[in-house]
VOBALUM-91070 format. One line per field, with one value per residue (C-alpha): residue number from 1; x, y, z. Coordinates in steps of 0.2 Angstrom, whole numbers, plus 5000, padded with zeros to 4 digits. Last residue first. Layout:
N
pos NUM; ... $
X X; ... $
Y Y; ... $
Z Z; ... $
***
This chain:
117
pos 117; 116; 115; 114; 113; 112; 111; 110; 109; 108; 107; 106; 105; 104; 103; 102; 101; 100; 99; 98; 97; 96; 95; 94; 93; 92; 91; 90; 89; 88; 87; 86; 85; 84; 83; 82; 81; 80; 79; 78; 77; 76; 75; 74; 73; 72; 71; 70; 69; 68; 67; 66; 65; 64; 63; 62; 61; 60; 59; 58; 57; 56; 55; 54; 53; 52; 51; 50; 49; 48; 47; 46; 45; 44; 43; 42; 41; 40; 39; 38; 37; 36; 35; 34; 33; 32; 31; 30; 29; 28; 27; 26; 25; 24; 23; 22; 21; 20; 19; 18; 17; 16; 15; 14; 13; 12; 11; 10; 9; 8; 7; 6; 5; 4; 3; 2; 1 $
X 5450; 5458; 5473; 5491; 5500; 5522; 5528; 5544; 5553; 5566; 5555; 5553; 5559; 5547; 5529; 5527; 5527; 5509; 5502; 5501; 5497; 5482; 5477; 5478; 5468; 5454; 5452; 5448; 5439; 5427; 5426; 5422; 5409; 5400; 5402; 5395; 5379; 5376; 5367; 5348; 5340; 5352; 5355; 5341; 5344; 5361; 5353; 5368; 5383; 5402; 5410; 5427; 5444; 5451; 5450; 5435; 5424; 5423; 5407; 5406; 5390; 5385; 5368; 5351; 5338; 5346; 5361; 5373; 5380; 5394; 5395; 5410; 5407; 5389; 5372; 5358; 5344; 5326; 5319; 5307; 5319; 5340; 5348; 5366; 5365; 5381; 5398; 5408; 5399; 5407; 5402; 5407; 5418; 5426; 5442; 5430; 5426; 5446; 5448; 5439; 5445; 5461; 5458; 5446; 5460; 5456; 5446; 5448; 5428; 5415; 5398; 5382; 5366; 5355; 5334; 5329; 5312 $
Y 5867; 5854; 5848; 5843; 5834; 5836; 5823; 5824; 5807; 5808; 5798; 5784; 5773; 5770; 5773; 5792; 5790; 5779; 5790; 5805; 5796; 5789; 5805; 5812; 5800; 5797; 5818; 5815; 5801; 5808; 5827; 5816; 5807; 5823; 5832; 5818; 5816; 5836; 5831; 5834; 5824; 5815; 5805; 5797; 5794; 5787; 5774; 5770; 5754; 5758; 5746; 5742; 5732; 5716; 5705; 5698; 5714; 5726; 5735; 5753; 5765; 5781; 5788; 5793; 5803; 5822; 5826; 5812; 5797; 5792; 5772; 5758; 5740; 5742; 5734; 5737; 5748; 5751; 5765; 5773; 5776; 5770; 5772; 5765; 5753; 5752; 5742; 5758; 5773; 5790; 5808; 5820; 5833; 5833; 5826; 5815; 5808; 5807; 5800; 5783; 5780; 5782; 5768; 5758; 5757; 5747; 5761; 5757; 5759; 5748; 5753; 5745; 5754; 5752; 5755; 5737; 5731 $
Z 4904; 4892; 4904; 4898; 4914; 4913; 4925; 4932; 4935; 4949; 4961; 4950; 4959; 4973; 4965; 4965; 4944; 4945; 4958; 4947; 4931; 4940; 4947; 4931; 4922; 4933; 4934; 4915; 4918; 4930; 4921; 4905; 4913; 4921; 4906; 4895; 4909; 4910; 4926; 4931; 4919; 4911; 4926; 4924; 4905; 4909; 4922; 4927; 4927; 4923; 4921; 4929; 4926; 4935; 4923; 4933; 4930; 4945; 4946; 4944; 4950; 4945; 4954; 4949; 4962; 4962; 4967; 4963; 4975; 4965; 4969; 4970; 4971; 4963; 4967; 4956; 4962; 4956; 4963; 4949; 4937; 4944; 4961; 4960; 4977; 4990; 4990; 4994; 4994; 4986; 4986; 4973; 4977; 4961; 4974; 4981; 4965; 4959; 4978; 4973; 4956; 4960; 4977; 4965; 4950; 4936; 4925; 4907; 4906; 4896; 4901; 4907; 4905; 4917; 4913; 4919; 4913 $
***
C-alpha cells in the first residue's frame, strides 16, 4: 500500500521551479526518488530533498504542468508541511513573475511584487 499523495499544482516551469528550492535553500535532484514510510520510493522529475526521511517530488504531466507527489504525512512529521508548500509556491510565483518580465521586450516593464511575510 502506497502512502503518496498526488497533487495538482500550476507549476509548469522546472528551471523556476528548480532555483525557487535552491533559493529556500532546499536541495534539488533531478530525475531522483521522493522517499516515502518505510522506504518506498516513486520516481520524480524534479525532487526537494528534505531533512528528515520524506521528500517533495513533481512529475511532469503531459500538458506540460507538474504534480506534486509525497507522502504528506511523512513529511508532516518533521516539516510544517502547509508552511513548507506555501513558502514553495509562493517563492514559485515570484521568480516566475520575475523571469517572465526579463524576456526580451519587456525590459521597460517594472514589476511591483506584494509579499505576505
Amino acid at each position: 500500500m502506497s502512502h503518496f499523495s498526488t497533487l495538482r499544482t500550476k507549476v509548469s516551469d522546472a528551471v523556476v521551479l528548480t532555483s525557487s528550492l535552491k533559493d529556500l535553500g532546499i536541495q534539488v535532484e533531478t530525475n531522483a526518488n521522493v522517499r516515502g514510510y518505510h522506504g518506498q520510493q516513486v520516481r520524480a522529475d524534479i525532487v526537494a530533498v528534505l531533512e528528515g526521511e520524506y521528500d517533495l517530488g513533481w512529475s511532469r504531466n503531459a500538458d506540460g504542468s507538474f504534480d506534486l507527489i509525497a507522502d504528506l504525512w511523512g513529511v508532516a512529521k518533521k516539516h510544517n508541511q502547509t508552511e513548507l508548500i506555501n513558502s514553495i509556491n509562493q517563492k514559485y510565483a515570484v521568480n516566475k513573475a520575475l523571469s517572465e518580465v526579463t524576456q526580451p521586450g519587456l525590459q521597460n516593464a517594472t514589476v511591483k511584487v506584494m509579499v505576505n511575510a
